[in-house]
MDTraj code that builds the backbone (N, CA, C; nanometers):
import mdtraj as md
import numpy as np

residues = "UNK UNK UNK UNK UNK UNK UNK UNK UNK UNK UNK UNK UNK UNK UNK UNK UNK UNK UNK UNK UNK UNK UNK UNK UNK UNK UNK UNK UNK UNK UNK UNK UNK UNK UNK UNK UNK UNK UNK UNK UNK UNK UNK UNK UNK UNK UNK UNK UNK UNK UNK UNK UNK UNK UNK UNK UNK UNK UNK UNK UNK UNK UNK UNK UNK UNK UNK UNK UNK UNK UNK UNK UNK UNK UNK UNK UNK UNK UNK UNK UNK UNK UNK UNK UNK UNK UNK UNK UNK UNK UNK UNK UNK UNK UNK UNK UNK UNK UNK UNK UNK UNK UNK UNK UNK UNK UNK UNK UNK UNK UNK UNK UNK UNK UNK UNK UNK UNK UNK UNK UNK UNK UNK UNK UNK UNK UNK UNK UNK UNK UNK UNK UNK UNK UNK UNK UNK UNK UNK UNK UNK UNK UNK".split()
xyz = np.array([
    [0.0847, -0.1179, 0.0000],
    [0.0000, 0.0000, 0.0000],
    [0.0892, 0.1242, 0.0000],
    [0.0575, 0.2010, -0.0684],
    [0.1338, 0.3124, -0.0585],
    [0.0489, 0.4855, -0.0672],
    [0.0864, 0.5702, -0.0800],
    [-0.0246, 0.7247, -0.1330],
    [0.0784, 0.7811, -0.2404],
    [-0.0291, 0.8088, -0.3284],
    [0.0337, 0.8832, -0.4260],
    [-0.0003, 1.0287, -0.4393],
    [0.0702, 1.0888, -0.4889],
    [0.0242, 1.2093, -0.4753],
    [0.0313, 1.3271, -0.6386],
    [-0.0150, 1.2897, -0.6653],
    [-0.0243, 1.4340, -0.8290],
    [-0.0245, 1.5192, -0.7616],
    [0.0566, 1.6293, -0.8262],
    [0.0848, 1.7573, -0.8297],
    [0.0703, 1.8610, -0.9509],
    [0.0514, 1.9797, -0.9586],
    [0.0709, 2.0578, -1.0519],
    [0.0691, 2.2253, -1.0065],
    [0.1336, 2.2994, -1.0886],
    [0.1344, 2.4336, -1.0402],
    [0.1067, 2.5355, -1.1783],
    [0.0106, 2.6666, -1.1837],
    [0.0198, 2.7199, -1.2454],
    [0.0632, 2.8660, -1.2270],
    [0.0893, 2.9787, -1.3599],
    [0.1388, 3.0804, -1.2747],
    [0.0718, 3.1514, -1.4389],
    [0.0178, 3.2876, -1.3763],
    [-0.0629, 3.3516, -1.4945],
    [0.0150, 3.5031, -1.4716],
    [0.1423, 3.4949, -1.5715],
    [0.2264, 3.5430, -1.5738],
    [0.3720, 3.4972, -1.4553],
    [0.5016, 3.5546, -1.5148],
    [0.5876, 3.4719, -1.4784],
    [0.7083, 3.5587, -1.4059],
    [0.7061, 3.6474, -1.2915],
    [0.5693, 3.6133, -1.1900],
    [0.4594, 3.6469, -1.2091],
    [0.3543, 3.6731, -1.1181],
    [0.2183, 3.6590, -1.1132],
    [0.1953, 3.6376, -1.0222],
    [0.0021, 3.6002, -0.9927],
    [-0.0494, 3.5198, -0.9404],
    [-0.0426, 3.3809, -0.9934],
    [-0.0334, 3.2972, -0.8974],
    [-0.0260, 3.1371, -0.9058],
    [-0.1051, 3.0659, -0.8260],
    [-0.0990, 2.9284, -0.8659],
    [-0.1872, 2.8353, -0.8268],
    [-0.1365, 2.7100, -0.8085],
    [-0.1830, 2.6032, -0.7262],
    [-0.1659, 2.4571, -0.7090],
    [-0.2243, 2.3882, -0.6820],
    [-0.2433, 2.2714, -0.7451],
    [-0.3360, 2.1751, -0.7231],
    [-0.2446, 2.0507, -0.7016],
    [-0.3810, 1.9500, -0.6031],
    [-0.2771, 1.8780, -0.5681],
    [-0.4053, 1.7821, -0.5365],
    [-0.3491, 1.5943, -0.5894],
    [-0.4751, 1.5129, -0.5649],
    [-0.3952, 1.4110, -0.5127],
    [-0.4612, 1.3394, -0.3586],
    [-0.3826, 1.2297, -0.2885],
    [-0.4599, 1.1294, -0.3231],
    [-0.4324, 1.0237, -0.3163],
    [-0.5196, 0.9049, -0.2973],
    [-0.4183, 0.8254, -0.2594],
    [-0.4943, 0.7092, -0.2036],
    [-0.4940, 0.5902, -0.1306],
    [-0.5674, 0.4390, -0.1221],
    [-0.5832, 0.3818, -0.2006],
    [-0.6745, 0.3034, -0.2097],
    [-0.7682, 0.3628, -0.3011],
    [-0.9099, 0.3743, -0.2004],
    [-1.0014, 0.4220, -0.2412],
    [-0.9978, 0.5871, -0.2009],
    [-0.9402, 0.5779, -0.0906],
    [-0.9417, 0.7589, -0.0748],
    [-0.8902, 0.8482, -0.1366],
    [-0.9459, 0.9588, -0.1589],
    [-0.9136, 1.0498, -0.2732],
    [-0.9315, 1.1706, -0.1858],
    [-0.8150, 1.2962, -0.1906],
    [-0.8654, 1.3717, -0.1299],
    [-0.7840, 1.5023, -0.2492],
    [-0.8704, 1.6473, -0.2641],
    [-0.8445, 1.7425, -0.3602],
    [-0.7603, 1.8741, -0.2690],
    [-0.6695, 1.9377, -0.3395],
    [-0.6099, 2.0515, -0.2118],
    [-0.5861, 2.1528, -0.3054],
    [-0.6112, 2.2731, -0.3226],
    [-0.5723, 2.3740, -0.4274],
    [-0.5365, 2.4799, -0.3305],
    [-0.4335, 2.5830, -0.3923],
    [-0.4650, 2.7213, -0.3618],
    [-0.3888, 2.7964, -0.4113],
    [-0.3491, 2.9679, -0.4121],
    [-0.2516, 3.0382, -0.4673],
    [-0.1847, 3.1266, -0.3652],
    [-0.1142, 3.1905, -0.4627],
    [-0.0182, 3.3205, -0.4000],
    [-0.0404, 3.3940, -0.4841],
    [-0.0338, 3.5180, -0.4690],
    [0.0323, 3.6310, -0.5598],
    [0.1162, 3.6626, -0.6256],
    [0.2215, 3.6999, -0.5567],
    [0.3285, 3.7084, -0.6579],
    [0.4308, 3.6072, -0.6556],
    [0.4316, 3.5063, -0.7393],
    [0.5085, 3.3819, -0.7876],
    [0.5564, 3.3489, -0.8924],
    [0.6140, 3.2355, -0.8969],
    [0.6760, 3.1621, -1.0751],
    [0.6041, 3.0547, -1.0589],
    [0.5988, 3.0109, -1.1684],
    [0.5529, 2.8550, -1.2030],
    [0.6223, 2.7449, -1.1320],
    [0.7440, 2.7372, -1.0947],
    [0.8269, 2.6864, -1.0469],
    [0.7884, 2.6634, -0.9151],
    [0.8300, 2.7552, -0.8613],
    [0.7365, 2.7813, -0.7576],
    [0.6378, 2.7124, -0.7044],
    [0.4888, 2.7545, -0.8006],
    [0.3845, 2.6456, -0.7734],
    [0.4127, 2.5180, -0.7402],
    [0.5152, 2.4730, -0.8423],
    [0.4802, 2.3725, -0.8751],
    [0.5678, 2.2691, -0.7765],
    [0.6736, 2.3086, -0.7173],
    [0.7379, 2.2912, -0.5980],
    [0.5971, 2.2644, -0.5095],
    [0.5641, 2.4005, -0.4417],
    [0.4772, 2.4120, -0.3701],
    [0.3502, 2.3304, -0.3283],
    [0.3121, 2.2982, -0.4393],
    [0.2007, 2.1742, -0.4728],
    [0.2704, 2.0512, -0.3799],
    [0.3920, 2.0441, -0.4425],
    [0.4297, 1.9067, -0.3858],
    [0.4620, 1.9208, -0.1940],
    [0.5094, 2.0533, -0.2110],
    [0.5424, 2.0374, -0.0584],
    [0.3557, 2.0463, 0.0698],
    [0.2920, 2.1072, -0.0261],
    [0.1599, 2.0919, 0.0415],
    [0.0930, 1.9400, 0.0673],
    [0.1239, 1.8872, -0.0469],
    [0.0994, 1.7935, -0.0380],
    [0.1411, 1.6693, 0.0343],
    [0.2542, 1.6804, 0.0838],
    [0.3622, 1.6097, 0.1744],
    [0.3309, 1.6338, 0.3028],
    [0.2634, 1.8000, 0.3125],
    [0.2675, 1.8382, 0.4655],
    [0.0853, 1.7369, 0.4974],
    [0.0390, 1.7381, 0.4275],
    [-0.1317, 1.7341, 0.4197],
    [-0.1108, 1.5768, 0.4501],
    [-0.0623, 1.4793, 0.4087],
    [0.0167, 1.2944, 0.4654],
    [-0.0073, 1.3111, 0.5832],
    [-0.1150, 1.2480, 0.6866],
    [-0.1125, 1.1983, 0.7876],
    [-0.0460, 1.0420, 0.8248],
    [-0.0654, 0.9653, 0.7227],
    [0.0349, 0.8316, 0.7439],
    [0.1330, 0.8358, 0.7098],
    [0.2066, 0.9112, 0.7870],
    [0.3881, 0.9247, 0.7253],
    [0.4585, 0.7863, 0.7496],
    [0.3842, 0.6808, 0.7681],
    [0.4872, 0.5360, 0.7633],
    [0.4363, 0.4537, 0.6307],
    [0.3293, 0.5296, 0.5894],
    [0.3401, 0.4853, 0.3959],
    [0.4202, 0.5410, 0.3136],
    [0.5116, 0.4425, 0.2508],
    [0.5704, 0.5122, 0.1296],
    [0.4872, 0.5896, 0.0149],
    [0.5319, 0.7208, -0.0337],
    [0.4957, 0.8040, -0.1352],
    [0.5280, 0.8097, -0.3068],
    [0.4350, 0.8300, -0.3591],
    [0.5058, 0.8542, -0.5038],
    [0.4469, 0.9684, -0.5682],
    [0.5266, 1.0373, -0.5590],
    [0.4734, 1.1552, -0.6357],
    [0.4778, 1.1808, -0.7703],
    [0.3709, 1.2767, -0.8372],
    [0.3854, 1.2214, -1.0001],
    [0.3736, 1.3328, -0.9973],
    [0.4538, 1.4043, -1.0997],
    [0.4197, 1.5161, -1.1305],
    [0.5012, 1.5528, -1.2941],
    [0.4321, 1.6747, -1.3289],
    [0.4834, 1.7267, -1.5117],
    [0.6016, 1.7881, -1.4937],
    [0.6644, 1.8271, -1.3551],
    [0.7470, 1.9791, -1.3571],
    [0.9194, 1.8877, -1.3342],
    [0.9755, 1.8805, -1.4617],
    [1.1203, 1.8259, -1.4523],
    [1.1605, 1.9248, -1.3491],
    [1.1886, 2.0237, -1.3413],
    [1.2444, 2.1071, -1.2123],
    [1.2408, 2.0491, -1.1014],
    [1.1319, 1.9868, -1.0461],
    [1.0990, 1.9809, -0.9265],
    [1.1432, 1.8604, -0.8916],
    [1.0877, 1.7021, -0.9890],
    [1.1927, 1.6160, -1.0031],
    [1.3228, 1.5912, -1.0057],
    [1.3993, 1.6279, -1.0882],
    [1.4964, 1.6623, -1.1440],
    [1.6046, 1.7266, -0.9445],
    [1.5369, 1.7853, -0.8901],
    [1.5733, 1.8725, -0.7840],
    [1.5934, 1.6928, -0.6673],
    [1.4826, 1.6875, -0.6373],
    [1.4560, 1.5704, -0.5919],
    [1.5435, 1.4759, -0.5752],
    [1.5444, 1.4142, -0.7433],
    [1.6432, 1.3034, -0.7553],
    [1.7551, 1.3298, -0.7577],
    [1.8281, 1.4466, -0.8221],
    [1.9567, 1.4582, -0.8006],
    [2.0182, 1.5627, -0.8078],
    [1.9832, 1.6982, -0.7933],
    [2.0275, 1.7962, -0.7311],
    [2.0159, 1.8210, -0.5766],
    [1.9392, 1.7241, -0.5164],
    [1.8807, 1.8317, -0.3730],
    [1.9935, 1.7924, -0.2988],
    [2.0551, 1.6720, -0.2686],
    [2.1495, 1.5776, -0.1986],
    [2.2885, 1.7185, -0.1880],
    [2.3133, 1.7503, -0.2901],
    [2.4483, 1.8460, -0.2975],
    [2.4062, 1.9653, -0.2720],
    [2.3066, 1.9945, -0.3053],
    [2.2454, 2.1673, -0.2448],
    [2.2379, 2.1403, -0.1186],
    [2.1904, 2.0452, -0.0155],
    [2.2241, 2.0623, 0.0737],
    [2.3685, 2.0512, 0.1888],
    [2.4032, 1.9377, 0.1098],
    [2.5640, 1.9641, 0.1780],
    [2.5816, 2.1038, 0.1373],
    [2.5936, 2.2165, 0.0179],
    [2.6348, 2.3186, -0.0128],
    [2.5883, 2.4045, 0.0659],
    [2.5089, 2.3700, 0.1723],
    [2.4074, 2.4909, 0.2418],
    [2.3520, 2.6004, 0.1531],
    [2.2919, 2.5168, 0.0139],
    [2.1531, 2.5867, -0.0577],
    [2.2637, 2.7322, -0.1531],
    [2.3688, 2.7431, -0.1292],
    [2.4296, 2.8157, -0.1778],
    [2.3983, 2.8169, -0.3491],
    [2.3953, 2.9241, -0.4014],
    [2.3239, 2.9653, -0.5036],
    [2.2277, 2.8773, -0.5787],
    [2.1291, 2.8898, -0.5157],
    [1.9725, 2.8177, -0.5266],
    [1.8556, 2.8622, -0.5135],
    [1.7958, 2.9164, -0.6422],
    [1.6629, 2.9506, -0.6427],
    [1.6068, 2.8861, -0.5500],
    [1.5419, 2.9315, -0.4844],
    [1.3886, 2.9100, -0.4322],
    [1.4161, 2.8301, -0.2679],
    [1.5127, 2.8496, -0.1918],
    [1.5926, 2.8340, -0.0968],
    [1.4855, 2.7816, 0.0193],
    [1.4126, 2.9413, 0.0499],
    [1.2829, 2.9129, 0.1832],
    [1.2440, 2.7533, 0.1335],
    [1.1742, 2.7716, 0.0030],
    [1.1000, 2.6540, -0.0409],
    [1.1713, 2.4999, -0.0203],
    [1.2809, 2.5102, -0.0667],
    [1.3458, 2.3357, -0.0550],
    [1.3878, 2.2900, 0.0483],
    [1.4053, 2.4440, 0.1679],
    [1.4122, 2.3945, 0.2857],
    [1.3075, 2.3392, 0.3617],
    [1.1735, 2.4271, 0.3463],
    [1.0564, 2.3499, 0.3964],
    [1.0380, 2.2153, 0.3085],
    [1.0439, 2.2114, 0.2027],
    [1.0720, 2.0543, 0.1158],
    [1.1613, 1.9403, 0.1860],
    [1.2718, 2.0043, 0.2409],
    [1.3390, 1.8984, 0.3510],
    [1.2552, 1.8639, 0.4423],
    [1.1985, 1.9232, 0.4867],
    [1.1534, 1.9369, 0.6420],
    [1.0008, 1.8564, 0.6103],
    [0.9444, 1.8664, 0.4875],
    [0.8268, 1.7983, 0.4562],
    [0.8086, 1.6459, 0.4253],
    [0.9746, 1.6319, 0.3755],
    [0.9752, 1.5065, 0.3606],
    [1.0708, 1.4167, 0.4226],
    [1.1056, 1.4869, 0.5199],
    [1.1365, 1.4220, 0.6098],
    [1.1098, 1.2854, 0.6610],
    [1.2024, 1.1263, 0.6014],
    [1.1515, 1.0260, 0.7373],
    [1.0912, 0.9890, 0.6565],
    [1.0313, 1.0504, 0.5237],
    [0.9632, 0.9635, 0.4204],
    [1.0508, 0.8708, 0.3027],
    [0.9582, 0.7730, 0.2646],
    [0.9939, 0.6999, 0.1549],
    [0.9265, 0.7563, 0.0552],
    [1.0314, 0.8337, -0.0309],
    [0.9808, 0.8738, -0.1665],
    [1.0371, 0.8278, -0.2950],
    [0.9319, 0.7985, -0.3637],
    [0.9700, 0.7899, -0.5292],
    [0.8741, 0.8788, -0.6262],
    [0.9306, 0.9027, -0.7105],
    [0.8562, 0.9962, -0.7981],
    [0.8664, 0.9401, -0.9493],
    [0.7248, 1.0092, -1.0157],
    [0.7415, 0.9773, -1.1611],
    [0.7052, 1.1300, -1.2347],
    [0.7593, 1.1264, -1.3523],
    [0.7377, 1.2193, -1.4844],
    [0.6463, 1.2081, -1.5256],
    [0.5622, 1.2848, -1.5756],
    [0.4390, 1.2288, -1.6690],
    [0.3901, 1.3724, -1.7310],
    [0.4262, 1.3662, -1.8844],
    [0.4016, 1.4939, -1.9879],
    [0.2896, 1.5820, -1.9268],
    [0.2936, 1.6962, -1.9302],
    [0.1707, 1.7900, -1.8534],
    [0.0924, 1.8127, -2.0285],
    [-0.0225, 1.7940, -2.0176],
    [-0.1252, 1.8679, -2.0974],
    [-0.1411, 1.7725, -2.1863],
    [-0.1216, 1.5935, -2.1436],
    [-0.1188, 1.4830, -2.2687],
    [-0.2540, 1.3957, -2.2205],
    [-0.3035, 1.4422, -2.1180],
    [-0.4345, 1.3232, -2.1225],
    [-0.4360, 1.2566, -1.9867],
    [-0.3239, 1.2711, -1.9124],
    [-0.2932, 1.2004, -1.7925],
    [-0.4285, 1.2259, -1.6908],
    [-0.5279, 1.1584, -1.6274],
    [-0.6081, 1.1902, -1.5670],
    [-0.6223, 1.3064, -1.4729],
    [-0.5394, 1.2096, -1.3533],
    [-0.4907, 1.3226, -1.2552],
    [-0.4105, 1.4479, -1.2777],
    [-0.3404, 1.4246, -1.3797],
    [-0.2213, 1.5428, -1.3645],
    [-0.3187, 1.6127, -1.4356],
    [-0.4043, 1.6039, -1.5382],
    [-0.5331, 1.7178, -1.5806],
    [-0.6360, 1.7743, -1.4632],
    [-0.6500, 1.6784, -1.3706],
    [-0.6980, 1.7488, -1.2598],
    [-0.6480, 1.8160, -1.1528],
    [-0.5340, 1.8044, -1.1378],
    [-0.4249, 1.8860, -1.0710],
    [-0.4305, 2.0011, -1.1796],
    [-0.3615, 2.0234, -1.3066],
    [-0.3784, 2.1397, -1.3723],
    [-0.5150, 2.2397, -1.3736],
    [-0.6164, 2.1536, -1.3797],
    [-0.7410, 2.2534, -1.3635],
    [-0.7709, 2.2880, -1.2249],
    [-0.7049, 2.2372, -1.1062],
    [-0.7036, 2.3242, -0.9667],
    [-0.6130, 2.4149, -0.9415],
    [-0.4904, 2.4127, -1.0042],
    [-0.4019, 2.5332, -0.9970],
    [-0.4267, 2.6474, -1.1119],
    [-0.5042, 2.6185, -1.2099],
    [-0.5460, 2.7230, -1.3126],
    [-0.6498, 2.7960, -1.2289],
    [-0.7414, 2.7331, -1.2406],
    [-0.8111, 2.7884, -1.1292],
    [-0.8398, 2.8798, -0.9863],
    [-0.7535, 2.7886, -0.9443],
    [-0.6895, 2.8620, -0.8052],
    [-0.6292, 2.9931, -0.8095],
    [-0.5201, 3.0029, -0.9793],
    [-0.4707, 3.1338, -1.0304],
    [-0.5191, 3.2136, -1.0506],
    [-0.6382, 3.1699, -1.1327],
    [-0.7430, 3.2900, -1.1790],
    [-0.8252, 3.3215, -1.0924],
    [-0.9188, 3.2346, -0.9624],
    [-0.9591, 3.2831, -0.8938],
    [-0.8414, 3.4616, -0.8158],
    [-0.7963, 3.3989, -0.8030],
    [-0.6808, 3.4946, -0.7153],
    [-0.6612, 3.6113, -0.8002],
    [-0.6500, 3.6070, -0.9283],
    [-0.5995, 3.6909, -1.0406],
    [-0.7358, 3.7907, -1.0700],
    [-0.7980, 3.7203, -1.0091],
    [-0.9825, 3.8581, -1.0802],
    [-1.0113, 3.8738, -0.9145],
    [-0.9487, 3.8491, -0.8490],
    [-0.9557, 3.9415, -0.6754],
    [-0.8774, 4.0253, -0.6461],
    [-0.7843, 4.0331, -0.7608],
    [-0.6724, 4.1584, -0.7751],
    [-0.7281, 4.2551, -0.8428],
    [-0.8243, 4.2394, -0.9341],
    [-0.8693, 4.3355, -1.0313],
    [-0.9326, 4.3883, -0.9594],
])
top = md.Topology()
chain = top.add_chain()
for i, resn in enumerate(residues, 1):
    res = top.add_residue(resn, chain, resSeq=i)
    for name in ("N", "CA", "C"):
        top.add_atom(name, md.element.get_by_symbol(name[0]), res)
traj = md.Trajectory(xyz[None], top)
């Protein structure tokens, strides 16, 4: 048994307001988490998604797999994060963020997968339409 977790982040303009969506399941349980910021990157989001989603895991003795579209965030994960942190984060976008990313995944068993954003993928289309969303809500409360 394990939880998986889709992720996605949007950003309506680069920065902007942004958004994230984020869908857990478990079995049969399914649970939906969206929301934004103001002024952000896509990157950002899309980080963010995942670290919400990590914090939101009440069974932290199930292993995780996170799926997500954003090579950045992967990519960070699998094999940049290990040396940014011996480096103490030294010249590294988005610093606050990967530190709470340590701290989120902490003690967990994680694996992650890739999966093309905007190709049909169920979840990762429903993760995209909660962080679009979430953006634009936020983006016409500015107007």
């Amino acid at each position: 048994m394990r939880i998986t977790l889709y992720s996605d982040g949007s950003c309506l303009g680069n920065p902007g307001p942004g958004g994230y969506g984020i869908v857990l399941t478990m079995n049969k349980h399914r649970k939906e988490i969206s929301g934004s910021q103001k002024d952000t990157t896509n990157n950002q989001m899309e980080l963010l998604a995942v670290i919400i989603g990590l914090e939101s895991i009440k069974k932290r003795d199930l292993p995780i797999h996170i799926v997500s579209d954003s090579q950045y965030v992967l990519k960070a994960i699998n094999e940049w994060l290990a040396n940014w942190i011996k480096k103490d984060f030294a010249k590294v976008k988005n610093v606050d963020l990967w530190k709470r990313y340590v701290i989120a995944s902490s003690g967990l068993t994680i694996t992650t997968e890739w999966v093309k954003g905007h190709a049909g993928h169920e979840e990762n289309e429903v993760c995209d339409r909660l962080a679009f969303n979430a953006a634009t809500k936020l983006k016409e409360s500015l107007i």
